[in-house]
C-alpha positions in Angstrom: 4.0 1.6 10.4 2.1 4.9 9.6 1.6 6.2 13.4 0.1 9.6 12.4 -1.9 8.6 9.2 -3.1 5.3 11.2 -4.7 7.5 14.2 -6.1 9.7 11.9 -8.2 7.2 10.2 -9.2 5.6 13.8 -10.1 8.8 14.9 -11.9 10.5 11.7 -13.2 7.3 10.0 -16.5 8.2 9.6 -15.8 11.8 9.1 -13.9 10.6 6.3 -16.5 7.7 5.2 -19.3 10.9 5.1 -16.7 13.6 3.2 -15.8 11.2 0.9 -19.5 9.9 0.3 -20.8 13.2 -0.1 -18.1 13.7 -2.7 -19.3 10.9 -4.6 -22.8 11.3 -4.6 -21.8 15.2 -5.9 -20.5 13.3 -9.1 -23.8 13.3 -10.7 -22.4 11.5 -14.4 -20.3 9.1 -12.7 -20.8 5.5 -12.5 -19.9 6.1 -8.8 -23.3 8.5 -8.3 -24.7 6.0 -10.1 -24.0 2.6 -8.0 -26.8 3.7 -5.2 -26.6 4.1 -1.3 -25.6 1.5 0.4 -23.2 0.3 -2.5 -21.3 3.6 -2.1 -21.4 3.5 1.3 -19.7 0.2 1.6 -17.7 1.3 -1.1 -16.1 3.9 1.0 -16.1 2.2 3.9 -14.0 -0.5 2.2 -11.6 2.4 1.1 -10.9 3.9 4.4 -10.7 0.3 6.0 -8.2 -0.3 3.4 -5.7 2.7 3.7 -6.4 2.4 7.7 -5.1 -1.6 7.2 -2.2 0.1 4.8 -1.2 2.5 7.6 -1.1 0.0 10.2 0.8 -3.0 8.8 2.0 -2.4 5.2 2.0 0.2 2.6 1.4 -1.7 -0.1 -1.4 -3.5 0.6 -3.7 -0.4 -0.4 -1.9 -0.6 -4.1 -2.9 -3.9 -4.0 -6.7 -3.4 -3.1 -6.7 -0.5 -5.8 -4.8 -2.7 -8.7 -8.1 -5.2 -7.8 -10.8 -2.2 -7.9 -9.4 -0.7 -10.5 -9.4 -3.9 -12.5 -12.9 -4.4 -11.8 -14.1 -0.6 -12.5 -12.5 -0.7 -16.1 -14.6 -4.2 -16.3 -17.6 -2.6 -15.8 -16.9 0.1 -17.9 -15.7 3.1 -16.0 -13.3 5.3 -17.4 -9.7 6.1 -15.9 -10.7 10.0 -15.0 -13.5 8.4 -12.3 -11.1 6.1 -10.5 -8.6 9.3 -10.8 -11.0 11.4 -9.4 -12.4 8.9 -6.6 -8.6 8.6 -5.1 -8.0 12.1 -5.3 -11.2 13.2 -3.6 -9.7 10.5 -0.9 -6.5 12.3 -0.9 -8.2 15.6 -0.4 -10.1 14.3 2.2 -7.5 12.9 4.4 -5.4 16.4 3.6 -8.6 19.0 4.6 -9.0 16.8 7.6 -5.4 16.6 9.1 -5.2 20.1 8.2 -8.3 20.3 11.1 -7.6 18.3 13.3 -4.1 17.7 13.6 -2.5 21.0 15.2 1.2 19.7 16.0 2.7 21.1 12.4 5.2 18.0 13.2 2.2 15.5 13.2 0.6 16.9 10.3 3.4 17.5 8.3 4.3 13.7 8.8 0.3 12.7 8.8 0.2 14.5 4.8 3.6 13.2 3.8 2.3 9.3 5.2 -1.3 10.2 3.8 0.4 10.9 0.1 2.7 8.4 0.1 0.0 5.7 -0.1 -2.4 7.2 -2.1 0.3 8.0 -4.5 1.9 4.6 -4.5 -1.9 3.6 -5.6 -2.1 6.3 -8.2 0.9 4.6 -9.5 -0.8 1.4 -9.8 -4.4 2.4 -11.2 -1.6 3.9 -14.1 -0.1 0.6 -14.5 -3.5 -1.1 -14.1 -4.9 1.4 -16.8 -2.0 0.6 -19.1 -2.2 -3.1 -19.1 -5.8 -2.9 -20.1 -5.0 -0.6 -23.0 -2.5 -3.0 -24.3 -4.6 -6.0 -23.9 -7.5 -4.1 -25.9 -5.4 -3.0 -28.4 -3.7 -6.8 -28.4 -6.8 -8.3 -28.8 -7.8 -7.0 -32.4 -4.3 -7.9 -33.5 -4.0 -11.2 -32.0 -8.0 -11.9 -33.4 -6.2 -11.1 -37.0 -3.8 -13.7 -36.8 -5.9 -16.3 -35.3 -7.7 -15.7 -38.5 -5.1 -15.4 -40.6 -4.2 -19.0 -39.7 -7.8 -19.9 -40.1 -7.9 -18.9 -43.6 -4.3 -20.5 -44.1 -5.8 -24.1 -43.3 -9.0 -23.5 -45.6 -6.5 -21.9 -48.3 -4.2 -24.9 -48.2 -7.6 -27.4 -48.8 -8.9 -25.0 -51.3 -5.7 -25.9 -52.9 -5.5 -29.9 -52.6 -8.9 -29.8 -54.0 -7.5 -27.8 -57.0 -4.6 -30.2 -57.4 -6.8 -33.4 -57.4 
């Protein structure tokens, strides 16, 4: 599907893996510096494998895989700047490298343009991810009132048969 970005990641994957670790690990207050070793290692292993799956066969699988992280990141409590930043030290990483060792400006231009494509179609999605979370926070407190609100309606409405008898 993605012929350039897709033999990039074959041939860099670990180069990538290792930037992209490295520029985790850098992010001393993040939940992300914080997860350990071998967690953030699989972590980015799993992110690579992903875009290089995304490359090959379909796009859209790596908004997929980041809708699902993303979903579980807020979960645990991480906020929206960290998954930001994670995907575009990704993006940055992919760039610096095709800039390196990609030297048909063809190739590379078509390597960057495939490489921002995806990671931008799952920027879109950690935004729609991000979104959905804020409204179901902001639902819940609301939706909480009126559950009460009914609540105190049925002991009301007793209160009020005991009055009348």
């Amino acid at each position: 599907m993605y012929a350039e970005l897709s033999q990039l990641l074959e041939d860099e994957k670990y180069a990538i893996e290792e930037s992209l670790f490295n520029q985790f690990i850098r992010m001393h207050e993040s939940h992300y510096a914080k997860a350990g070793v071998r967690p953030l290692r699989e972590r980015c292993e799993r992110l690579v494998g992903q875009l290089q799956e995304a490359a090959c066969r379909a796009p859209s699988r790596f908004a997929k895989y980041i809708r699902q992280v993303a979903e579980e990141r807020i979960s645990s409590g991480y906020h929206l700047k960290e998954i930001q930043s994670a995907l575009t030290f990704f993006e940055q990483t992919i760039w610096r490298i095709c800039a390196k060792e990609v030297e048909d400006r063809q190739k590379l231009l078509r390597c960057l343009t495939e490489a921002s494509w995806v990671i931008g179609g799952a920027k879109d999605e950690l935004a729609l991810v991000y979104l959905e979370h804020a409204e179901r926070t902001k639902a819940s407190p609301t939706t909480l009132r009126c559950q009460l609100q009914e609540l105190f309606k049925g002991t009301e409405t007793a209160a009020n048969a005991q009055e009348l008898s």
